[in-house]
N, CA, C and O atoms as a GROMACS GRO file, in nm:
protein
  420
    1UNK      N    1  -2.852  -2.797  -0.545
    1UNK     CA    2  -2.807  -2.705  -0.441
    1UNK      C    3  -2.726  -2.592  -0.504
    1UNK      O    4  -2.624  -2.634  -0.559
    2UNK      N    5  -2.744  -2.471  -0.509
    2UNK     CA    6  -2.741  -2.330  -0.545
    2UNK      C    7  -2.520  -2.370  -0.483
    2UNK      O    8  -2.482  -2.458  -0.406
    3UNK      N    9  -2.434  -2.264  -0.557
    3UNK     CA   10  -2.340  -2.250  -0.522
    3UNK      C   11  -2.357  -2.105  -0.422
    3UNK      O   12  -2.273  -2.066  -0.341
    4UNK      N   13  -2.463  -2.051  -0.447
    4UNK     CA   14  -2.445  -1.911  -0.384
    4UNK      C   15  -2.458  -1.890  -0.255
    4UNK      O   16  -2.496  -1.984  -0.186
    5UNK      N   17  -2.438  -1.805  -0.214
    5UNK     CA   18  -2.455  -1.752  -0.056
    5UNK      C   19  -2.480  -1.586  -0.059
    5UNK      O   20  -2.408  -1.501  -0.111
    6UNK      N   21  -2.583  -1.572   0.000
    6UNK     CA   22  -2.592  -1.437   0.043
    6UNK      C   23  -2.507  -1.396   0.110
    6UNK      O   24  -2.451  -1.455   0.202
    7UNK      N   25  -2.482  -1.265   0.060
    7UNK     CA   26  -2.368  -1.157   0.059
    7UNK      C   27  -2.429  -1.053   0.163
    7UNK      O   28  -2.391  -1.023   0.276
    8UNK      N   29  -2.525  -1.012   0.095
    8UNK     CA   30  -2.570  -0.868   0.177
    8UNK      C   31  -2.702  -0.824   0.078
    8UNK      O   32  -2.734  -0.889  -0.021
    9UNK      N   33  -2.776  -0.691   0.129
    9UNK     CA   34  -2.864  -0.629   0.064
    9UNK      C   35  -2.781  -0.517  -0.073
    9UNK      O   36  -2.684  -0.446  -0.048
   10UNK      N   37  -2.832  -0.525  -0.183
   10UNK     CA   38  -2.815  -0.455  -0.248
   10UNK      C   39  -2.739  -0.325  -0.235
   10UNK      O   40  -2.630  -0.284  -0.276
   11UNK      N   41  -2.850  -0.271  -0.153
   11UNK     CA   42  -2.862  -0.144  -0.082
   11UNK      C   43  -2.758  -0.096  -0.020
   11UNK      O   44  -2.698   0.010  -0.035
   12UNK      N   45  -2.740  -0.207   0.069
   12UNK     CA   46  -2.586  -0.186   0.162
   12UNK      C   47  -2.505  -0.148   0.110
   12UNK      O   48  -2.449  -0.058   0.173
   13UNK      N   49  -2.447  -0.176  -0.015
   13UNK     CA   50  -2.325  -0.155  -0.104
   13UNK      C   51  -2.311   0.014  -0.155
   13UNK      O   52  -2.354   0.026  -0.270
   14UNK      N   53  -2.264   0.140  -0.099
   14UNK     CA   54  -2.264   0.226  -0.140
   14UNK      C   55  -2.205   0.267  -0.315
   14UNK      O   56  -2.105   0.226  -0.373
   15UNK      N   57  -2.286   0.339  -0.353
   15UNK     CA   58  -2.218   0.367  -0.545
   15UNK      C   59  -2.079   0.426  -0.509
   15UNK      O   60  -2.032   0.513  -0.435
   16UNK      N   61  -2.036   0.334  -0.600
   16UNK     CA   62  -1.875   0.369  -0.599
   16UNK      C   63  -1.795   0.370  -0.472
   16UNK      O   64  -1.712   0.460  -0.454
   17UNK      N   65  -1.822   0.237  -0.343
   17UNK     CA   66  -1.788   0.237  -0.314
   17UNK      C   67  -1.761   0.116  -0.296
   17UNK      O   68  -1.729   0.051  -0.396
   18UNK      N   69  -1.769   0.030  -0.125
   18UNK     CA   70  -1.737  -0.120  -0.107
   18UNK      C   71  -1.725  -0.155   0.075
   18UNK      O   72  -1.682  -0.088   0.168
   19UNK      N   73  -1.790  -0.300   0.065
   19UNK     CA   74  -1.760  -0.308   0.201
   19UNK      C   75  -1.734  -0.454   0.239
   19UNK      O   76  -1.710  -0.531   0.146
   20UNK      N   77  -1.736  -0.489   0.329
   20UNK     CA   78  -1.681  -0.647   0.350
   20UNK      C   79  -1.768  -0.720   0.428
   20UNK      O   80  -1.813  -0.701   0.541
   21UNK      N   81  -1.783  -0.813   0.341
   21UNK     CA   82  -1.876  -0.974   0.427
   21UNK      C   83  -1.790  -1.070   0.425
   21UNK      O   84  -1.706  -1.108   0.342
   22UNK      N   85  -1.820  -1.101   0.517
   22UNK     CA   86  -1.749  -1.259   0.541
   22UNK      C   87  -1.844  -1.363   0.536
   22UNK      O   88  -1.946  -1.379   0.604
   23UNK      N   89  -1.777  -1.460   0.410
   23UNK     CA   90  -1.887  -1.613   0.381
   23UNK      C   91  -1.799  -1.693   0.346
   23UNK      O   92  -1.716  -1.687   0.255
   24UNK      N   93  -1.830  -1.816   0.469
   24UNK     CA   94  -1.794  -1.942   0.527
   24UNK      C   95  -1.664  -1.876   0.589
   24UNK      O   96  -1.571  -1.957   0.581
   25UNK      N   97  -1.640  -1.803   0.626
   25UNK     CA   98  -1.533  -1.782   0.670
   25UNK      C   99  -1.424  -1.710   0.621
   25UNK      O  100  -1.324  -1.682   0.688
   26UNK      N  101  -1.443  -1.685   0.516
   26UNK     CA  102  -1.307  -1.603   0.422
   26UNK      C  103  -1.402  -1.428   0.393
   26UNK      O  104  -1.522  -1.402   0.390
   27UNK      N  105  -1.298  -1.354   0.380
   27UNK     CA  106  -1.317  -1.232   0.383
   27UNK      C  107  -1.368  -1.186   0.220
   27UNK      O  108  -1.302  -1.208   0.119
   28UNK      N  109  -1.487  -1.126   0.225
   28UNK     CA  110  -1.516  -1.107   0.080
   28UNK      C  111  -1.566  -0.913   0.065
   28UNK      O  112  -1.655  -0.845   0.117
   29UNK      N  113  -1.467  -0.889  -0.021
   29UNK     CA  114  -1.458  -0.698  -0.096
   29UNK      C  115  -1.636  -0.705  -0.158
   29UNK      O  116  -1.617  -0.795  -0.240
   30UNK      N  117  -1.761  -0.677  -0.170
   30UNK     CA  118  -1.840  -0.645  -0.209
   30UNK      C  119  -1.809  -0.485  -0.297
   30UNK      O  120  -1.736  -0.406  -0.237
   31UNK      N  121  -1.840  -0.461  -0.377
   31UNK     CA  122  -1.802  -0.359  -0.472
   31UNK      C  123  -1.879  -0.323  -0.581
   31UNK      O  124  -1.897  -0.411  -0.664
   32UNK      N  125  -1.937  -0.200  -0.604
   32UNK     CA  126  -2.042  -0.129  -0.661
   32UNK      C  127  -1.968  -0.030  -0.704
   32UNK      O  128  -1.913   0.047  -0.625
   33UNK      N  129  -1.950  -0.011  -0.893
   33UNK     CA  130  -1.877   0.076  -0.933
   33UNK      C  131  -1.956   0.101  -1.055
   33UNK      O  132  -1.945   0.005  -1.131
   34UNK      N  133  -2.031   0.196  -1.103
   34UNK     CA  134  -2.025   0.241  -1.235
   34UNK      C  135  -2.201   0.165  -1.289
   34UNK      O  136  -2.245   0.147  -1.402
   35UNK      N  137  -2.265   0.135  -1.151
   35UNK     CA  138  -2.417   0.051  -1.159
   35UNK      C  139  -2.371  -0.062  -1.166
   35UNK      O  140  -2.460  -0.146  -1.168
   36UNK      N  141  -2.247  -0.111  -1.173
   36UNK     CA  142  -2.263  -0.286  -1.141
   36UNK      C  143  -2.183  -0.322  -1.000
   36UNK      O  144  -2.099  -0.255  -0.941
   37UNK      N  145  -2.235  -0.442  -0.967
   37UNK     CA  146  -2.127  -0.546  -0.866
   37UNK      C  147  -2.049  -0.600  -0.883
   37UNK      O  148  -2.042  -0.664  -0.988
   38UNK      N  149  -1.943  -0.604  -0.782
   38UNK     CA  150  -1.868  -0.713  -0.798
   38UNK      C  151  -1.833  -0.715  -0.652
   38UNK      O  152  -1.864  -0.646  -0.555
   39UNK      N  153  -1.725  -0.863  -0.683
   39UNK     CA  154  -1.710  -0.956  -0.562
   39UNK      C  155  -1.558  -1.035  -0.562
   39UNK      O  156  -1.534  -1.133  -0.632
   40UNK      N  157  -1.458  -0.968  -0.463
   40UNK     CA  158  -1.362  -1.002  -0.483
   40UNK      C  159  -1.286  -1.093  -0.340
   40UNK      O  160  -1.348  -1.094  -0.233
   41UNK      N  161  -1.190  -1.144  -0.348
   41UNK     CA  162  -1.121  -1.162  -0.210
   41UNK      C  163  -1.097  -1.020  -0.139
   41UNK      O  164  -1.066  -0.915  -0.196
   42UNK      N  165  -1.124  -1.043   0.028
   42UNK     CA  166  -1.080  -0.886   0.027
   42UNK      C  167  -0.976  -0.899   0.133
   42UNK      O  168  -0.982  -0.915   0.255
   43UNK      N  169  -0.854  -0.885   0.027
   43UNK     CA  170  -0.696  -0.901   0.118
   43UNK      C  171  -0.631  -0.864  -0.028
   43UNK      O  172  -0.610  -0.937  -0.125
   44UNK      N  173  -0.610  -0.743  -0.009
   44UNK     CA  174  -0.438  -0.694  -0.114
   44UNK      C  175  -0.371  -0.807  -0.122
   44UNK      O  176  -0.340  -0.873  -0.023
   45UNK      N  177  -0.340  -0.843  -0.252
   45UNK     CA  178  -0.238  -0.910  -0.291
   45UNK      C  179  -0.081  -0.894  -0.220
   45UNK      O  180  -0.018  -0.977  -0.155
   46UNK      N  181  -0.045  -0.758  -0.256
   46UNK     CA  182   0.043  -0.715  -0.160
   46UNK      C  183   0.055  -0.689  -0.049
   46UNK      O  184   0.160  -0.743  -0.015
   47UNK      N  185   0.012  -0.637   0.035
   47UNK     CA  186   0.002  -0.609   0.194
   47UNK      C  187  -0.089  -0.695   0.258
   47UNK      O  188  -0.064  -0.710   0.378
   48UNK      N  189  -0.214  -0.772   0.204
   48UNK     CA  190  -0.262  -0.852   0.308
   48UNK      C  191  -0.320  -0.772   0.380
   48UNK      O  192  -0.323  -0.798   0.500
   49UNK      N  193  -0.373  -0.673   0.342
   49UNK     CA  194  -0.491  -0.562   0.381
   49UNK      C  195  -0.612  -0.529   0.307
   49UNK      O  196  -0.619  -0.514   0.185
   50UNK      N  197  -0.753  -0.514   0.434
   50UNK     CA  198  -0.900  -0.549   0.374
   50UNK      C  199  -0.902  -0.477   0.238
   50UNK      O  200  -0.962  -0.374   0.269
   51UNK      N  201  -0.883  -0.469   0.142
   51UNK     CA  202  -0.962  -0.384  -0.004
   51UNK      C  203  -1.080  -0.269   0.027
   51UNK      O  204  -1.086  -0.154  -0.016
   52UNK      N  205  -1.149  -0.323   0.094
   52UNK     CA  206  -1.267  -0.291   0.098
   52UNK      C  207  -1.264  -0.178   0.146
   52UNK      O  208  -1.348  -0.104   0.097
   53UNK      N  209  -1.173  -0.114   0.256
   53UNK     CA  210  -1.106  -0.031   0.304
   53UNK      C  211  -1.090   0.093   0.215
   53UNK      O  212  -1.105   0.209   0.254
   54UNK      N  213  -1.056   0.050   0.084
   54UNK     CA  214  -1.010   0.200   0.001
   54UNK      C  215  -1.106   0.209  -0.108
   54UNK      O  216  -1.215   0.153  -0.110
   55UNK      N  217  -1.054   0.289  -0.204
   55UNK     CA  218  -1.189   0.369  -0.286
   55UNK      C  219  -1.179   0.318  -0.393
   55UNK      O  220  -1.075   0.286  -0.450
   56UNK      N  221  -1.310   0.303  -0.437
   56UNK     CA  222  -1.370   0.227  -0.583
   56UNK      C  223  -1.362   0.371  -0.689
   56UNK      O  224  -1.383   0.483  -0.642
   57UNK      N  225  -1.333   0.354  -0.813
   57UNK     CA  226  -1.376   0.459  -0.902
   57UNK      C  227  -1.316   0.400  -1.023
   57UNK      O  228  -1.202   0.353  -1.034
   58UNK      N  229  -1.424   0.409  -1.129
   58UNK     CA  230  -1.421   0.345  -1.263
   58UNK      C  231  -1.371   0.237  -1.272
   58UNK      O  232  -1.261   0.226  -1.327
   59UNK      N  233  -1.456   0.096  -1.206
   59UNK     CA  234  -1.441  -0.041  -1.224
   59UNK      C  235  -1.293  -0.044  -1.160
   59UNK      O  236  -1.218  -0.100  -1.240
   60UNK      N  237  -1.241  -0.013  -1.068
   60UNK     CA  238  -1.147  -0.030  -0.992
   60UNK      C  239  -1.134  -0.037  -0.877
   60UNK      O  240  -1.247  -0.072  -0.846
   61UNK      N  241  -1.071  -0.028  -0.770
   61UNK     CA  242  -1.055  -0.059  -0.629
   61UNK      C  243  -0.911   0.003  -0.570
   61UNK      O  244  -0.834  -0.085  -0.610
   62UNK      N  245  -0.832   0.094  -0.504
   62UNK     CA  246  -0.755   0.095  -0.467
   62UNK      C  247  -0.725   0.041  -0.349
   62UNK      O  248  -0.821   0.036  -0.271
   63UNK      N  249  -0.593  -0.015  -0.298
   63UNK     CA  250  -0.553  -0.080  -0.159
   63UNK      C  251  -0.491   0.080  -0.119
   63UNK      O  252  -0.414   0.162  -0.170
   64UNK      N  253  -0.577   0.070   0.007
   64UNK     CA  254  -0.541   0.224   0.111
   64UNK      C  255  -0.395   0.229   0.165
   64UNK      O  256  -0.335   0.335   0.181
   65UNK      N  257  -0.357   0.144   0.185
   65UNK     CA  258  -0.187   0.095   0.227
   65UNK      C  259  -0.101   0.176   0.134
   65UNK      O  260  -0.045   0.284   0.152
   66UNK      N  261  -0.104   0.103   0.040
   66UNK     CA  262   0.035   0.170  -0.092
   66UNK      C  263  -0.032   0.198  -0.203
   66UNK      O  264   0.044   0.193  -0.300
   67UNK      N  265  -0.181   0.237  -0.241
   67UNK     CA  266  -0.208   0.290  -0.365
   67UNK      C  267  -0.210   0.173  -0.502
   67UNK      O  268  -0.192   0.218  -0.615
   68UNK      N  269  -0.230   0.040  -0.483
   68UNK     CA  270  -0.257   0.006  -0.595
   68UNK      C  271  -0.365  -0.056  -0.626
   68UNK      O  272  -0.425  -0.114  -0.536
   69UNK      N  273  -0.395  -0.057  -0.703
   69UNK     CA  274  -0.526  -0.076  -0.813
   69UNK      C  275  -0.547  -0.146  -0.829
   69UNK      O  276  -0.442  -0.201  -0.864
   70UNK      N  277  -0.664  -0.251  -0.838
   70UNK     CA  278  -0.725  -0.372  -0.898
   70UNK      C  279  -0.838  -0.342  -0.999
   70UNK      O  280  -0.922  -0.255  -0.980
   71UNK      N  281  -0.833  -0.414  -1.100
   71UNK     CA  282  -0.978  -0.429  -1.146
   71UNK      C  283  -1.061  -0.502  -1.103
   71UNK      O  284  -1.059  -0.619  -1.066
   72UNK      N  285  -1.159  -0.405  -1.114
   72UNK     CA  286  -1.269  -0.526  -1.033
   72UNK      C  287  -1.383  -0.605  -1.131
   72UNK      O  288  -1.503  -0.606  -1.102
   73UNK      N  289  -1.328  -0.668  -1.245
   73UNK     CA  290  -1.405  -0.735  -1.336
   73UNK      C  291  -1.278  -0.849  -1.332
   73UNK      O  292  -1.317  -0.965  -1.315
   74UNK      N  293  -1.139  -0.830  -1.346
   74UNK     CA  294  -1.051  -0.950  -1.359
   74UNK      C  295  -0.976  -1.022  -1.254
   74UNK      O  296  -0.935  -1.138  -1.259
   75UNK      N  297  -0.958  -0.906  -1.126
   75UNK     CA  298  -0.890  -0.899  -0.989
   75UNK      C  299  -0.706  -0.827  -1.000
   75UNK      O  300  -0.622  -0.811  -0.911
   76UNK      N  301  -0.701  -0.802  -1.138
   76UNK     CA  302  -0.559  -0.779  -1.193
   76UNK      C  303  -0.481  -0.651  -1.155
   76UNK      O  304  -0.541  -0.555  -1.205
   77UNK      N  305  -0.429  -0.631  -1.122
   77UNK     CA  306  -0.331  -0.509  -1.069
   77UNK      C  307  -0.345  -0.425  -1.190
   77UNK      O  308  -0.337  -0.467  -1.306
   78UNK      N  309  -0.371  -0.277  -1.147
   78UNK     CA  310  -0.331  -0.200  -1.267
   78UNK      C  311  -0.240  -0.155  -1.249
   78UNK      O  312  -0.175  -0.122  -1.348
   79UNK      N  313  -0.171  -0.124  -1.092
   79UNK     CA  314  -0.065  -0.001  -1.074
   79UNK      C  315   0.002  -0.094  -0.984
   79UNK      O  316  -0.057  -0.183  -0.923
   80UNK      N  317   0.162  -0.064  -0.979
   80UNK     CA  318   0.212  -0.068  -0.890
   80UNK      C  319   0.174  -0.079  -0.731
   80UNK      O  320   0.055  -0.050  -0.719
   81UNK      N  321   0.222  -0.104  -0.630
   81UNK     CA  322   0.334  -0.237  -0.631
   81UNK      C  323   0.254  -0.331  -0.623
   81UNK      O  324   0.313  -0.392  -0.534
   82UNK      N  325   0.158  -0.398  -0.648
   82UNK     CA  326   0.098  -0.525  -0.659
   82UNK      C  327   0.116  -0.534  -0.790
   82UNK      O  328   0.101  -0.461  -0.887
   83UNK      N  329   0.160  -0.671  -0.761
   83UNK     CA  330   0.208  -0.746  -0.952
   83UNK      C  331   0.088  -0.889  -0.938
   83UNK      O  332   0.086  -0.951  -1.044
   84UNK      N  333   0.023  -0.930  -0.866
   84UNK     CA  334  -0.026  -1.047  -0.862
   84UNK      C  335  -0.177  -1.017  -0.816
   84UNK      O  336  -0.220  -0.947  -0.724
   85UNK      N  337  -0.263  -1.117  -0.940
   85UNK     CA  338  -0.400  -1.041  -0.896
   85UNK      C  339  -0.484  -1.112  -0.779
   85UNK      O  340  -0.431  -1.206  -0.720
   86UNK      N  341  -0.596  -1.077  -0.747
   86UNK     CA  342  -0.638  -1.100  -0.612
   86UNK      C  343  -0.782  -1.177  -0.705
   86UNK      O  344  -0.831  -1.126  -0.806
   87UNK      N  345  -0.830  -1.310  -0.642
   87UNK     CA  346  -0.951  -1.348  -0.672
   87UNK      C  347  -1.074  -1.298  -0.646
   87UNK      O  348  -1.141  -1.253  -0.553
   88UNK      N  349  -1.080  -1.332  -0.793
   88UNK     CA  350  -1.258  -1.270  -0.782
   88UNK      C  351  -1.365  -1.360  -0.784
   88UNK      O  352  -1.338  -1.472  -0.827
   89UNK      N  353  -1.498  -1.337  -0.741
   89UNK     CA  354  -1.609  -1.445  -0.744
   89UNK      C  355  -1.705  -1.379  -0.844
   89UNK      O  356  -1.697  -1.265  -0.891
   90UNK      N  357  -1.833  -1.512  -0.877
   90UNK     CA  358  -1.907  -1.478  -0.957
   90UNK      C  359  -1.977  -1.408  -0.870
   90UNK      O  360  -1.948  -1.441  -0.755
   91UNK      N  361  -2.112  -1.270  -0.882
   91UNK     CA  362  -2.200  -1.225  -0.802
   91UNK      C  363  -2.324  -1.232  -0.903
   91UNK      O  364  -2.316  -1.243  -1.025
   92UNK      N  365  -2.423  -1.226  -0.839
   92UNK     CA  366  -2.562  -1.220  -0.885
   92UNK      C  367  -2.647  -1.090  -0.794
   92UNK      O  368  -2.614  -1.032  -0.690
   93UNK      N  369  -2.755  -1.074  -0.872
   93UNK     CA  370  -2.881  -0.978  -0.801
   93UNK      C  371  -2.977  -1.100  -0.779
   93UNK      O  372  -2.964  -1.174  -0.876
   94UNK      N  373  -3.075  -1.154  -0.680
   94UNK     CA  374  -3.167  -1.207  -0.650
   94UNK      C  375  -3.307  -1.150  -0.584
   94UNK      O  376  -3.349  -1.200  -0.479
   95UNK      N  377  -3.365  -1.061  -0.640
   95UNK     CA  378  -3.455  -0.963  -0.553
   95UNK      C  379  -3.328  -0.874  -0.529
   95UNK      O  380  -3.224  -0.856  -0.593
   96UNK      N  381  -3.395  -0.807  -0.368
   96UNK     CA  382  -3.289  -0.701  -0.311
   96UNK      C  383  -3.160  -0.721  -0.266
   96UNK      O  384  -3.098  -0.640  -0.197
   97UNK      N  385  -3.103  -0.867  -0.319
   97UNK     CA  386  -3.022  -0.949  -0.213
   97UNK      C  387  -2.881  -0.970  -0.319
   97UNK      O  388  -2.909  -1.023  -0.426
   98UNK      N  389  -2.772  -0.943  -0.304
   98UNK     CA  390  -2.699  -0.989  -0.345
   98UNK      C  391  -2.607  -1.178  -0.386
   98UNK      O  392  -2.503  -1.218  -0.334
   99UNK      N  393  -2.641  -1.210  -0.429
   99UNK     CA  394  -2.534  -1.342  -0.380
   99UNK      C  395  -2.371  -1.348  -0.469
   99UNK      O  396  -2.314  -1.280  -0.554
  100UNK      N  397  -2.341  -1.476  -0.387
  100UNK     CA  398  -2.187  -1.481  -0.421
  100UNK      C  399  -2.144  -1.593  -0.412
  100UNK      O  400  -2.161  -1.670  -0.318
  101UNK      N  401  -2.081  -1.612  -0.511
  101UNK     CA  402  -2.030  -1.786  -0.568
  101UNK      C  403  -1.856  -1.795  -0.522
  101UNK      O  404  -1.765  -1.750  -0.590
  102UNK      N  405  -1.845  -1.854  -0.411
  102UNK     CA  406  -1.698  -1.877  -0.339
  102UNK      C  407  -1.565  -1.929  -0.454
  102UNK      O  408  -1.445  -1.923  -0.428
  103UNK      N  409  -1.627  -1.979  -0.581
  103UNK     CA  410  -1.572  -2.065  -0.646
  103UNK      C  411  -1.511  -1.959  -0.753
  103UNK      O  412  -1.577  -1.897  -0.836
  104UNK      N  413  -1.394  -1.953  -0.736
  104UNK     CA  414  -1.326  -1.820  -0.859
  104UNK      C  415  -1.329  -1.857  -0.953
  104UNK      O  416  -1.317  -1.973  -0.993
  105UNK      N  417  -1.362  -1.673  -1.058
  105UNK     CA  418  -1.358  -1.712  -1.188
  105UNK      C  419  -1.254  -1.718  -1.241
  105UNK      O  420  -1.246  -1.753  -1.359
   0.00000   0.00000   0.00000
């Protein structure tokens, strides 16, 4: 039995940008930066606000609230005021279909 779950279509995911699915129930940042995916929790570390919400640019993510930065390969704060990083999942391409492994790396 596969850990994955479909996420969404490829497609859906705008370049350099991001949007939010929810699987099993928890809120998940989908994120397309630079020709790759990724797949994060999507709740700021700090504020407890969607990610998905603010703007992707060069393997990053800003929270629209207060301006800080995640990477989106480790989940790690680059900037201020988030000091604590936000989980990330494994993602895959399957055909046109994204999937996503609930289980952090």
């Amino acid at each position: 039995m596969s850990d994955y779950l479909r996420a969404c279509a490829a497609a859906d995911v705008p370049e350099e940008g991001a949007l939010r699915v929810m699987l099993d129930g928890r809120p998940v940042c989908i994120a397309r930066s630079e020709g790759e995916y990724f797949a994060l929790r999507d709740v700021c570390s700090h504020a407890e606000v969607p990610l998905s919400e603010g703007e992707v640019e060069e393997g990053t993510i800003e929270c629209w609230l207060h301006g800080s930065r995640f990477d989106l390969r480790t989940g790690r704060p680059t900037g201020l005021p988030a000091t604590k990083p936000v989980p990330i999942y494994p993602i895959k391409i399957d055909g046109d279909d994204l999937l996503v492994s609930l289980k952090e790396s």
